[in-house]
C-alpha positions as CSV (number, residue, x, y, z in Angstrom):
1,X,0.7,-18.3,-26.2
2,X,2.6,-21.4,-24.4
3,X,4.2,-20.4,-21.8
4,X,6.4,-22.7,-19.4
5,X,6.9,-21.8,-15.5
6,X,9.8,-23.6,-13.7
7,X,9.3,-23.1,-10.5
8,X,10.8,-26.1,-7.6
9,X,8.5,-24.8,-5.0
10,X,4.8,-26.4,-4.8
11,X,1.4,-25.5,-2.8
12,X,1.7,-29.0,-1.3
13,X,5.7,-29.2,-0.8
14,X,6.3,-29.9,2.7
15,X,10.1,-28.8,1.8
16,X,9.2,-25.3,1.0
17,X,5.8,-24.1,0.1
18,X,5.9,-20.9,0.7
19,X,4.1,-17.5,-1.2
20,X,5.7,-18.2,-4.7
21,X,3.7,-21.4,-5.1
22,X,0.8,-19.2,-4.1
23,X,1.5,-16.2,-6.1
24,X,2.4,-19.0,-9.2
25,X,-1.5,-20.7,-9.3
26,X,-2.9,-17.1,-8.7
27,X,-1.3,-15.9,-11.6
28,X,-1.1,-18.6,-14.1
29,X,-5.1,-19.6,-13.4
30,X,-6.5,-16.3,-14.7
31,X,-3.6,-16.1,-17.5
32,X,-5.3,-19.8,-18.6
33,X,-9.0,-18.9,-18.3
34,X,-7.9,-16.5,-21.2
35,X,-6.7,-19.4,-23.5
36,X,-2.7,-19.2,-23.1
37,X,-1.2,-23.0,-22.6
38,X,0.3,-22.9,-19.1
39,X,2.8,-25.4,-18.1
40,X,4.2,-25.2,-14.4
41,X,7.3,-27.7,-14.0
42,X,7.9,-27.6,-10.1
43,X,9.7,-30.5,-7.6
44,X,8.6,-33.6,-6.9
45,X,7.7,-34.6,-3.2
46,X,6.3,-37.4,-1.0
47,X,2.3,-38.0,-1.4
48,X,2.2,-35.7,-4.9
49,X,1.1,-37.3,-8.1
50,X,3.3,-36.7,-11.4
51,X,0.8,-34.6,-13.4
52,X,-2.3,-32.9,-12.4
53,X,-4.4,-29.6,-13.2
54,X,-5.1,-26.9,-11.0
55,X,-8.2,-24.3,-11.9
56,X,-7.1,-24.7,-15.5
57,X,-3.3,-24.8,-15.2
58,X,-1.2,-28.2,-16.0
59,X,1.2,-28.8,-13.0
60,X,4.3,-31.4,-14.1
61,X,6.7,-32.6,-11.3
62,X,9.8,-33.3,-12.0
63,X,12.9,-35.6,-10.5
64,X,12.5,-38.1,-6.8
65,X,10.6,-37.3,-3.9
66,X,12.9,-39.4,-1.8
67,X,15.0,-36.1,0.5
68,X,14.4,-32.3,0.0
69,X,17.9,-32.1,-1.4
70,X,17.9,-35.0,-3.6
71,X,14.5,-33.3,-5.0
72,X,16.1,-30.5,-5.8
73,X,18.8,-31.7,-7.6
74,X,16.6,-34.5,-9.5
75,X,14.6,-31.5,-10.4
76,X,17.3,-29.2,-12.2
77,X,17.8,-32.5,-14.1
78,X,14.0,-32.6,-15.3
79,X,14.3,-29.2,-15.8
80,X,16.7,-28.9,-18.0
81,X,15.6,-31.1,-20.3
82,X,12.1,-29.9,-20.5
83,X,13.8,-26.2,-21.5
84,X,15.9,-27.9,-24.2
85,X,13.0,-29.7,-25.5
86,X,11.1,-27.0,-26.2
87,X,7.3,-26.2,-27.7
88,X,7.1,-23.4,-25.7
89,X,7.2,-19.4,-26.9
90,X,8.3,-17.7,-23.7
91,X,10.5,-19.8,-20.3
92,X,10.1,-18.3,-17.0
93,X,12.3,-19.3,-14.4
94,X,11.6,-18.5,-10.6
95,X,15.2,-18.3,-10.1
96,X,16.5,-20.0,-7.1
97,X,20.3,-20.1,-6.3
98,X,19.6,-23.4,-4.2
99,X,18.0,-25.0,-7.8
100,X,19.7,-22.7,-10.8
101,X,18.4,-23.8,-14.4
102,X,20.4,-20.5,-16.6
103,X,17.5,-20.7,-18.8
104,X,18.5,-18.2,-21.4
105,X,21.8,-20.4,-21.7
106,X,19.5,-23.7,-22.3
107,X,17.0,-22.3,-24.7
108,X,18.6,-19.1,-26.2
109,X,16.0,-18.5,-29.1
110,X,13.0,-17.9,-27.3
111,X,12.4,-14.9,-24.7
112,X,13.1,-16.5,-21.2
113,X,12.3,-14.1,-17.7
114,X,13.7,-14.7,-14.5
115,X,10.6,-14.5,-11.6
116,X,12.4,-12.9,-8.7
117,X,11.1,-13.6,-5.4
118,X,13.6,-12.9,-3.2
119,X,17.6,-12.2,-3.2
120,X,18.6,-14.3,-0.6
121,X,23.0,-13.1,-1.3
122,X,25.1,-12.9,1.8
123,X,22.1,-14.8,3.5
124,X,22.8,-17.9,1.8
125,X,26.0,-18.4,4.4
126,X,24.3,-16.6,7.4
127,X,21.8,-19.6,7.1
128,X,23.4,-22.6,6.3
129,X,27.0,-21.8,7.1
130,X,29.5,-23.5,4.8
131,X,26.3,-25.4,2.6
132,X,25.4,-21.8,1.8
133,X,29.0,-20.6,0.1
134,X,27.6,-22.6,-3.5
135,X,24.0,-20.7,-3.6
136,X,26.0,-17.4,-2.6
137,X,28.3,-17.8,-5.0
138,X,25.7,-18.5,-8.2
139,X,23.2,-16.0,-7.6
140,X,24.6,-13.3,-9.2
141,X,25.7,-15.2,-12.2
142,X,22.7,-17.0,-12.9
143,X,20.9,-13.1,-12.4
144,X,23.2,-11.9,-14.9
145,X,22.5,-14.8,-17.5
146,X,19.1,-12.9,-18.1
147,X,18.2,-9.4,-19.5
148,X,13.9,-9.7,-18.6
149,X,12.6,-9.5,-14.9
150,X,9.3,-9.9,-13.2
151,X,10.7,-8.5,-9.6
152,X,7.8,-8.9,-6.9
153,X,8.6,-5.6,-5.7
154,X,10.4,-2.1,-6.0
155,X,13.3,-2.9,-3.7
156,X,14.1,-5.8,-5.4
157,X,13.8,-4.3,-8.7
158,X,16.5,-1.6,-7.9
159,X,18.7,-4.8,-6.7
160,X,18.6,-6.2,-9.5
161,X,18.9,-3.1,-11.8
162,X,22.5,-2.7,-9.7
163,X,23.5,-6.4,-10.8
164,X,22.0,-5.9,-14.0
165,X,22.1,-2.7,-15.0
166,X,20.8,-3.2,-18.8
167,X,18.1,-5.4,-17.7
168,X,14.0,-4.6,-18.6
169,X,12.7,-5.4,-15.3
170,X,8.7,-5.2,-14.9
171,X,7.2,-5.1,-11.0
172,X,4.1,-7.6,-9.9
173,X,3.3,-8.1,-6.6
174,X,1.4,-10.3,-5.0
175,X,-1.9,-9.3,-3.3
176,X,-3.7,-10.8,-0.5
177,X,-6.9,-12.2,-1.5
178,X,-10.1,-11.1,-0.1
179,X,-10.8,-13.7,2.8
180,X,-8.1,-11.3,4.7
181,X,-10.3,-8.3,4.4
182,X,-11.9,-7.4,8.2
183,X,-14.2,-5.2,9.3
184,X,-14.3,-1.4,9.6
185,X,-13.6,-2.0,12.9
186,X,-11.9,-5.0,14.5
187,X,-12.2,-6.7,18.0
188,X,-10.0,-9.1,19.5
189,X,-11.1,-11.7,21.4
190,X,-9.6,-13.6,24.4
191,X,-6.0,-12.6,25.3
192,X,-4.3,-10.1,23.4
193,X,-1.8,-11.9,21.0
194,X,1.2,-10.9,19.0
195,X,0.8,-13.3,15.6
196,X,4.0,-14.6,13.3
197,X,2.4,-16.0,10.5
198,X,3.7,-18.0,7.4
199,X,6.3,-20.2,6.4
200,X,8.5,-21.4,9.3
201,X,12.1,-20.0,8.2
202,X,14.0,-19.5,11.7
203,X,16.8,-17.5,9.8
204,X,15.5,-15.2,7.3
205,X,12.1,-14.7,8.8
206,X,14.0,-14.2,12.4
207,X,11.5,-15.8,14.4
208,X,14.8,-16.3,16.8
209,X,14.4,-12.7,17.2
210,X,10.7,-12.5,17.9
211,X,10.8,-15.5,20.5
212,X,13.8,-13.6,22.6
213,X,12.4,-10.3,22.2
214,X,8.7,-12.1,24.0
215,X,10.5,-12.9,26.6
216,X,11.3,-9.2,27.4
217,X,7.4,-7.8,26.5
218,X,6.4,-10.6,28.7
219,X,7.7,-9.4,31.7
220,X,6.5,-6.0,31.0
221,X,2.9,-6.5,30.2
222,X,1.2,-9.6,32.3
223,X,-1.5,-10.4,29.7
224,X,0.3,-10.5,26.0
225,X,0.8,-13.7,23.9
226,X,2.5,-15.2,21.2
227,X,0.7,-17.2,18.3
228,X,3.2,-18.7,16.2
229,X,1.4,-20.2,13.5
230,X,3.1,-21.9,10.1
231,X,4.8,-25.1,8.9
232,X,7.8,-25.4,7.0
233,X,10.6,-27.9,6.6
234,X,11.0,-30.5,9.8
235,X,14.3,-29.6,10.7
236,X,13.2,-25.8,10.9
237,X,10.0,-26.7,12.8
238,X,12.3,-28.4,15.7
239,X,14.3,-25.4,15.7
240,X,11.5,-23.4,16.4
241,X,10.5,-26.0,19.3
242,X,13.8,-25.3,20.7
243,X,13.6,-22.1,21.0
244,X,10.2,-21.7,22.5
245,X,11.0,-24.5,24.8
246,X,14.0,-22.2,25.8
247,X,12.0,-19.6,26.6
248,X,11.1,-18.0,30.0
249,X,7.6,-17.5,28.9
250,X,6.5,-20.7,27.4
251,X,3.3,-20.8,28.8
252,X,2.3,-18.0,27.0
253,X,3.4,-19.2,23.6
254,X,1.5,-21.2,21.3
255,X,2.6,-23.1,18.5
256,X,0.6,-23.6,15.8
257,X,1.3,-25.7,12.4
258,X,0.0,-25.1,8.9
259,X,-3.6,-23.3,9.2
260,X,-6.5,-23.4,6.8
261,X,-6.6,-20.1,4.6
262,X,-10.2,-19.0,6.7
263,X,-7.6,-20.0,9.8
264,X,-5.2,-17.8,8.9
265,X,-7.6,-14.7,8.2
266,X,-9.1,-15.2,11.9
267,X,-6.0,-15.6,13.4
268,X,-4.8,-12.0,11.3
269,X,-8.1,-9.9,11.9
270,X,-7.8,-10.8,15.9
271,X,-4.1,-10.0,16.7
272,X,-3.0,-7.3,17.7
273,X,-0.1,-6.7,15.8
274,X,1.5,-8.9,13.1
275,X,5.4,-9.3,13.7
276,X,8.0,-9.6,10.9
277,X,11.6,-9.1,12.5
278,X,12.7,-10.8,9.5
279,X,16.7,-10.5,7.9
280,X,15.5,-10.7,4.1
281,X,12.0,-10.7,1.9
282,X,11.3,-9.7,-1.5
283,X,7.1,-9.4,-1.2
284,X,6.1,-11.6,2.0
285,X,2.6,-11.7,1.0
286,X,1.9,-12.2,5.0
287,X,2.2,-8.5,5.4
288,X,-0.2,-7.4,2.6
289,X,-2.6,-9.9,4.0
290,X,-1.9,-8.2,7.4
291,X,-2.9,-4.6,5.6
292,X,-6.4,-6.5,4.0
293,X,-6.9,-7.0,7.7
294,X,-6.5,-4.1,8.6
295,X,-3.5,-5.3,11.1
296,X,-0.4,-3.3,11.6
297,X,3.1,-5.1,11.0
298,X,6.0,-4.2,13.7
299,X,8.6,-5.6,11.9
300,X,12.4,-4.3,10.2
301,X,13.2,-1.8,7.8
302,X,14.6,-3.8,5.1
303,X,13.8,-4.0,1.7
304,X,10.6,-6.1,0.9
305,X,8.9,-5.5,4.4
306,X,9.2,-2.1,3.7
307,X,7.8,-2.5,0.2
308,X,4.5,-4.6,1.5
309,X,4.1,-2.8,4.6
310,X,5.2,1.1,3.7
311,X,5.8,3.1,7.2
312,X,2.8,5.0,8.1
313,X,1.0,7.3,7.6
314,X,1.7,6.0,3.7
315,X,0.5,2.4,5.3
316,X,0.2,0.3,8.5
317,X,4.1,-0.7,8.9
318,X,5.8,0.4,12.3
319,X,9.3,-0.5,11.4
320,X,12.9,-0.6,13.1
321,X,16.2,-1.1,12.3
322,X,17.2,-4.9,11.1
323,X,18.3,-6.4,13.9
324,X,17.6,-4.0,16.8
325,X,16.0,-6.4,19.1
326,X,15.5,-3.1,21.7
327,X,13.7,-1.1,19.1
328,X,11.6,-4.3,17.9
329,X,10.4,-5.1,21.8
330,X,9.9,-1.2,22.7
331,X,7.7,-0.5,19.2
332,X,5.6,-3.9,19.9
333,X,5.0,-2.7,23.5
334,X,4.1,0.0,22.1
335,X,1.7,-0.8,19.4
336,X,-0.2,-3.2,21.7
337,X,-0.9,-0.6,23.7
338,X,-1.9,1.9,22.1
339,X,-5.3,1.4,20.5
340,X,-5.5,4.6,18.6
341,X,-2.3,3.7,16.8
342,X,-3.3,0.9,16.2
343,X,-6.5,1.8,13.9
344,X,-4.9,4.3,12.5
345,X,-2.2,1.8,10.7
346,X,-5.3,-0.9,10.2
347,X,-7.3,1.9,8.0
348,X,-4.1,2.9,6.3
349,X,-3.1,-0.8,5.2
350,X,-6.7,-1.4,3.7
351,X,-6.2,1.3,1.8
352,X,-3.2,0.3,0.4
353,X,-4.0,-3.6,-0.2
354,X,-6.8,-2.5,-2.2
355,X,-4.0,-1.4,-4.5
356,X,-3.4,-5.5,-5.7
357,X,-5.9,-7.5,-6.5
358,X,-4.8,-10.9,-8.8
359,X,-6.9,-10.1,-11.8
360,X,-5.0,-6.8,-12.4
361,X,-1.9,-8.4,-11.8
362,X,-2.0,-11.1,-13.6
363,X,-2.9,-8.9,-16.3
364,X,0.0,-6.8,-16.0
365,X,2.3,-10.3,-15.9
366,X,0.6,-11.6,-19.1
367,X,1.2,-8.3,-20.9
368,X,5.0,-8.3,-20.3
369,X,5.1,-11.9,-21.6
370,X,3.2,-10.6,-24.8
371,X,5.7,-8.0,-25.6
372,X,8.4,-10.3,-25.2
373,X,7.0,-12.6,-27.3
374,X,5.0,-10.6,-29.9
375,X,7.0,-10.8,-33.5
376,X,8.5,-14.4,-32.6
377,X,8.1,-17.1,-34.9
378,X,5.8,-20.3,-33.0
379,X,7.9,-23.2,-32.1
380,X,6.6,-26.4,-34.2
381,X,5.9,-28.6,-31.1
382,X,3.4,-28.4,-28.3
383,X,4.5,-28.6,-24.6
């Protein structure tokens, strides 16, 4: 089978780079070791060469890599024209409303699948004001313009069935990897820390939140810290300088930019709590990386967090109501102190991220894609 993945987001992109580029080489590199043609079309950006293979899957970047938004656009150009061209048997698009293809409406003939991350709606504006009012508007039609769905987890899929109410929607997550397993029993070391982890998206990961409600905790318990650690796009990063350099309790703050993946795991196994006030998320792979570790996530009750980090005693999620600031500071004050709790949620989430592992999920992706396909003549050219 050739399959082609259209995708702007990239390991490497210093724009973006955030799980889907992750969950897109997990996926596709076991889907190639059993002989289907992969073909991932993504954005171009500074420092990246054209073409190049990852652990057996082609990578093809498409349009300038001169501004984030001129990269985007350039690459709905590319895009397009790669869909068109064809010599594929199945499309997927990782549908973006910032970098719409409507890839059933390009290439109608062959089965196309819209990858659903995240539904970032009413967001869109909340974020970028009057810039976001064209993403908010073309989400739901370029949703509609498909009838096949890989939703990255059960809230989202019950989204989408209400915007699509005929569509065949199939649910893969994304799982953690092993390097985030820990111990039976963890230790942390040093000063206790509260640890924000990932991509650095002020708005919908509400790291505005987290910062303000530190300053709070702070003043109630002498000893606690905050370990932000991530990279993201500059103009978010300076944000988030502003905001800890607003704070009362800078001192106690540290910022950290992108970490190594054995980074990352340290950092995970030795907080105390990992915190995710965000507004939206589909699958934040953070928090089933959090469960591997056996680290509970304080974080809000929305859909997505609530899908990757269940409440306990089902998992290790301790979650409040979105936006509650109150309830967030009072349940982290709680959960760092309370040692017992916190074990309890740490056994619970390894439990539950031994649930997804890539091999079984890529599986499950690949066999959607055959039924889709399965009866279909073969296009005559090759991607």
């Amino acid at each position: 089978m050739r399959i082609l993945h259209l995708i702007y987001d990239d390991i490497g992109n210093p724009w973006v780079g955030g799980g889907g580029a992750t969950r897109t080489l997990e996926i596709y590199s076991r889907i190639a070791a059993r002989d289907h043609a992969v073909l991932v079309a993504c954005g171009h950006y500074p420092g990246a060469s054209r073409r190049d293979v990852r652990q057996g899957v082609r990578y093809r970047r498409l349009g300038s890599a001169r501004s984030h938004i001129w990269s985007r656009l350039t690459f709905m150009k590319g895009a397009a024209r790669l869909i068109m061209r064809g010599g594929y048997d199945i499309v997927i698009e990782d549908v973006s409303p910032y970098s719409p293809l409507f890839s059933p409406v390009l290439s109608p003939h062959r089965p196309a699948v819209a990858s659903v991350q995240n539904l970032s709606g009413r967001h869109a504006t909340g974020k970028y004001g009057w810039l976001g009012v064209g993403p908010r508007m073309v989400e739901r039609p370029l949703l509609r313009a498909f009838r096949n769905f890989v939703a990255v987890s059960p809230g989202v899929a019950d989204e989408l069935k209400v915007i699509v109410p005929d569509a065949s929607i199939r649910v893969v997550p994304n799982s953690a990897g092993s390097i985030f397993s820990g111990a039976a029993e963890r230790e942390t070391r040093g000063n206790p820390y509260i640890l924000s982890l990932g991509r650095v998206d002020v708005y919908q990961k509400g790291l505005d939140r987290l910062v303000r409600a530190f300053d709070t905790i702070a003043e109630k318990s002498h000893s606690i810290q905050l370990v932000l650690a991530g990279s993201g796009p500059r103009e978010q990063e300076e944000i988030l300088r502003n905001l800890v350099a607003g704070s009362k309790h800078i001192d106690r703050i540290t910022l950290l930019s992108q970490v190594s993946q054995e980074r990352a795991a340290e950092l995970m196994k030795g907080a105390l709590l990992l915190a995710m006030p965000s507004r939206y998320e589909a699958w934040p792979l953070t928090a089933v990386e959090a469960g591997a570790a056996g680290t509970p996530v304080v974080g809000s009750d929305i859909v997505g967090v609530r899908d990757a980090a269940p409440p306990y005693p089902i998992a290790h999620g301790y979650l409040v109501p979105d936006g509650d600031e109150e309830a967030l500071v009072d349940a982290i004050i709680r959960m760092a102190g309370d040692s017992e709790l916190r074990r309890s949620l740490g056994t619970r989430g390894r439990e539950w991220a031994r649930n997804f592992t890539w091999d079984a999920l890529a599986e499950q992706q690949l066999q959607f894609y055959q039924e889709l396909v399965s009866g279909r003549d073969a296009p005559q050219n090759s991607l």
